[in-house]
C-alpha positions as CSV (number, residue, x, y, z in Angstrom):
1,X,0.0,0.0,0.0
2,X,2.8,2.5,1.0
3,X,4.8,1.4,-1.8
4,X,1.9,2.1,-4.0
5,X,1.1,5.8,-2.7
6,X,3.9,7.0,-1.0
7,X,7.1,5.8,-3.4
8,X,5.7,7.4,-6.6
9,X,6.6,10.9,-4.4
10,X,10.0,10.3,-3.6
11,X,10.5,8.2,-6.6
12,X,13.2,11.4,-7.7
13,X,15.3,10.9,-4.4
14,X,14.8,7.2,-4.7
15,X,17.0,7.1,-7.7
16,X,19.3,9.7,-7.1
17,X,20.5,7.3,-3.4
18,X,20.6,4.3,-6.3
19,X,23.1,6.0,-8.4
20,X,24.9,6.8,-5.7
21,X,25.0,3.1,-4.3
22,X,25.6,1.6,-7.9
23,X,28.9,4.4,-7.9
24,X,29.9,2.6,-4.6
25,X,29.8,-0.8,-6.1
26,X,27.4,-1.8,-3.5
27,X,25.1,-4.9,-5.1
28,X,21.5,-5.2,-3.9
29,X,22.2,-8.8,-2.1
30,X,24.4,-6.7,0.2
31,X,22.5,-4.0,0.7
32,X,19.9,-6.5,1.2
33,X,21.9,-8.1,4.4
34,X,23.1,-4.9,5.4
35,X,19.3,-4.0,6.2
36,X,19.0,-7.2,8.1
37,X,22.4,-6.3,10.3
38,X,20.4,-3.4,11.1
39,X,17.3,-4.7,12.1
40,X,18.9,-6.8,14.3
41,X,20.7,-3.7,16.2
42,X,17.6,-2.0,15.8
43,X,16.0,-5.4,18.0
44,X,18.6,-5.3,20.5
45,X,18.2,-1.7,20.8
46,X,14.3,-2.2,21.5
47,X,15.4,-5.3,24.2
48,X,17.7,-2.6,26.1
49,X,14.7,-0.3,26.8
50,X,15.9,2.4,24.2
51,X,13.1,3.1,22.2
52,X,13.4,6.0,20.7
53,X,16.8,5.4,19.8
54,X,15.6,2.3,18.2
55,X,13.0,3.6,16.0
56,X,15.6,5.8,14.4
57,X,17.6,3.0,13.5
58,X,14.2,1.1,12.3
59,X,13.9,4.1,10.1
60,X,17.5,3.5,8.1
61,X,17.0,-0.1,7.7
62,X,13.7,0.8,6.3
63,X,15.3,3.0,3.8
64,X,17.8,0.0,3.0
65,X,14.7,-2.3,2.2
66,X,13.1,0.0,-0.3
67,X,16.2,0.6,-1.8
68,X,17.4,-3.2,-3.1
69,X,14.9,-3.6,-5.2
70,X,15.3,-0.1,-7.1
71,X,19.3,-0.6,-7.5
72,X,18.7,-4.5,-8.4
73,X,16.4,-2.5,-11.3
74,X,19.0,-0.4,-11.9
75,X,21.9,-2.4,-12.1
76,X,20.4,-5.5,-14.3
77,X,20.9,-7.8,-11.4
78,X,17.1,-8.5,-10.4
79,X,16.6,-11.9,-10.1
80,X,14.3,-14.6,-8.3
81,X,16.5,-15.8,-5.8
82,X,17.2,-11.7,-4.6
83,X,13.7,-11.8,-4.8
84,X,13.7,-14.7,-2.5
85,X,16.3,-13.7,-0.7
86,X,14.5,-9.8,0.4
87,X,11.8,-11.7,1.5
88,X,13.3,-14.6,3.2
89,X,15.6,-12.0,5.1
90,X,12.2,-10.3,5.9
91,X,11.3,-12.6,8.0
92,X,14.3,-12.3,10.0
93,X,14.2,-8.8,10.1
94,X,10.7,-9.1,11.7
95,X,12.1,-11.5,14.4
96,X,14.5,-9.1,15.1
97,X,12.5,-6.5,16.0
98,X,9.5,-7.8,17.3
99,X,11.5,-10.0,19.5
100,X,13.5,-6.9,20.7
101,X,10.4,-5.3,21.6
102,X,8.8,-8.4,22.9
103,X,12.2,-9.2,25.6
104,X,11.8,-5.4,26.5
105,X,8.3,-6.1,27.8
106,X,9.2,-9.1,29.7
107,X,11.9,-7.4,31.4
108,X,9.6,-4.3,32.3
109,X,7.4,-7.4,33.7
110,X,4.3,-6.0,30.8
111,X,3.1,-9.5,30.4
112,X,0.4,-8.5,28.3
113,X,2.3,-6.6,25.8
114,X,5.2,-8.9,25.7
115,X,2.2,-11.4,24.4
116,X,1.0,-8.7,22.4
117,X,4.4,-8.5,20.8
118,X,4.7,-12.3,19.9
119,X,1.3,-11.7,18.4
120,X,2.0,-8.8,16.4
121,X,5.5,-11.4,15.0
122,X,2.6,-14.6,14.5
123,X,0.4,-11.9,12.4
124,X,3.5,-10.6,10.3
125,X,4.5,-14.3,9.8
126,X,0.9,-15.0,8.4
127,X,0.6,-12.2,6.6
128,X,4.0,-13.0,4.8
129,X,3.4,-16.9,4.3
130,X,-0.4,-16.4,2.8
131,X,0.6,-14.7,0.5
132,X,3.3,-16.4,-1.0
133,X,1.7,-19.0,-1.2
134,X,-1.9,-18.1,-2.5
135,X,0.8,-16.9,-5.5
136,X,1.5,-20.3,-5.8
137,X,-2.1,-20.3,-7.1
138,X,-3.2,-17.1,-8.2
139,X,-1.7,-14.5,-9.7
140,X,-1.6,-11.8,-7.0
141,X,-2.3,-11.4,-3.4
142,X,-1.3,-8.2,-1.8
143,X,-4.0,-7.3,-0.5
144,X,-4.7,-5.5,3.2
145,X,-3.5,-2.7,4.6
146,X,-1.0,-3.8,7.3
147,X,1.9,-4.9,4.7
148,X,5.9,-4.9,5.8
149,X,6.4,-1.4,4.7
150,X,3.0,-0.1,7.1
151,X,4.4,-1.9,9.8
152,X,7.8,-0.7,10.0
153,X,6.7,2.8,9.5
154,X,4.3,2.0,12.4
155,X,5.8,0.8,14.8
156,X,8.5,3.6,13.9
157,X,6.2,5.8,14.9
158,X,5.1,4.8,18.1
159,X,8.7,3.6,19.4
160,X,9.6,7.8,18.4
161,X,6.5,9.2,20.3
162,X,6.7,7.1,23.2
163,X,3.5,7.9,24.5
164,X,1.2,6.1,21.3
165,X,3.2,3.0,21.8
166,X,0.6,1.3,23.1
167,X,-2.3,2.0,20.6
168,X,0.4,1.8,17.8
169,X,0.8,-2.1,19.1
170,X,-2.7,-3.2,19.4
171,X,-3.7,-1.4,15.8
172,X,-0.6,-3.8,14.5
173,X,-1.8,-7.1,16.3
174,X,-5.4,-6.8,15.1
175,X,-4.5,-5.4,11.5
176,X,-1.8,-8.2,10.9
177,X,-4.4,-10.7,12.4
178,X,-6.9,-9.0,9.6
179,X,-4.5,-8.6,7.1
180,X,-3.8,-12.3,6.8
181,X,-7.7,-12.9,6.9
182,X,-8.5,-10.7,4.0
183,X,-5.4,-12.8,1.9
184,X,-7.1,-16.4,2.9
185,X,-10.4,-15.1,1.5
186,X,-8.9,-13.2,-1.1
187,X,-7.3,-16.6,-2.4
188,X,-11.0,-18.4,-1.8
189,X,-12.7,-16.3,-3.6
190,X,-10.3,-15.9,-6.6
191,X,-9.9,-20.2,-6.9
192,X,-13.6,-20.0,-6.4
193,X,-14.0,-17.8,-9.4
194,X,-11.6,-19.7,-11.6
195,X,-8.9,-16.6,-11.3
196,X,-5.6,-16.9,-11.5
């Protein structure tokens, strides 16, 4: 959805970072893994209680995982398997940070919101897995609003402004939760429907 909306705005700046990388000789795999190395401090960052701090760092990973794609583009070096390989690393990324976040709860002794937390990582996992593999099936299936780029830019938010944390946790367990629901009966009805 972001992607959609949001990228065609910044499309300009977008490319001018690519070029930039490209001059570096940095290839999108690594840029790719360098996104996950920074999840993961943004994770432990979240586990050590500093939020704020964190969601900065959330922020330049994010910008790392809407470039790869762009400078694979560029460069003639998309491919399936970096295709696999973004999302696969993905999934990671979200285990990262939803794990920091959920150990930070534990140690505050916020049982419910250390539970919300592994929720919020079982709804990003759904979300993830029905849709590849309703495109096993159908054509396309990325449908919802509470996609990877939403939720990082979420949760960004509320880990910055302290304060709407909490809202900014349940609106990402139930629209995860949803998310995944609108793919299984967006899948249903296209199969239904003879669709593909």
């Amino acid at each position: 959805m972001l992607r959609k909306t949001v990228y065609p705005m910044i499309e300009g700046l977008v490319g001018k970072l690519v070029d930039q990388l490209n001059t570096l000789g940095i290839t999108p795999n690594q840029l790719t893994l360098a996104g996950c190395a920074v999840n993961l401090l943004a994770g432990v960052i979240y586990a050590k209680g500093y939020l704020i701090f964190g969601g900065l760092v959330l922020l330049i990973a994010g910008l790392g995982d809407m470039l790869d794609g762009p400078l694979a583009r560029k460069t003639g070096k998309a491919s399936p398997f970096g295709a696999f390989l973004d999302s696969t690393v993905d999934r990671y990324s979200d285990f990262f940070i939803f794990g920091g976040l959920a150990v930070y709860f534990a140690r505050e002794g916020e049982v419910f919101w250390f539970l919300t937390s592994l929720g919020i990582l079982l709804g990003a996992m759904a979300v993830s897995y029905t849709k590849a593999r309703a495109e096993n099936f159908i054509k396309d299936c990325g449908v919802g609003f509470f996609g990877r780029a939403e939720r990082i830019v979420l949760l960004a938010f509320g880990t910055l402004f302290f304060p709407v944390l909490k809202f900014v946790l349940l609106a990402l367990l139930i629209g995860t939760h949803v998310t995944a629901i609108q793919r299984i009966l967006h899948t249903k009805k296209a199969l239904e429907g003879g669709r593909s």
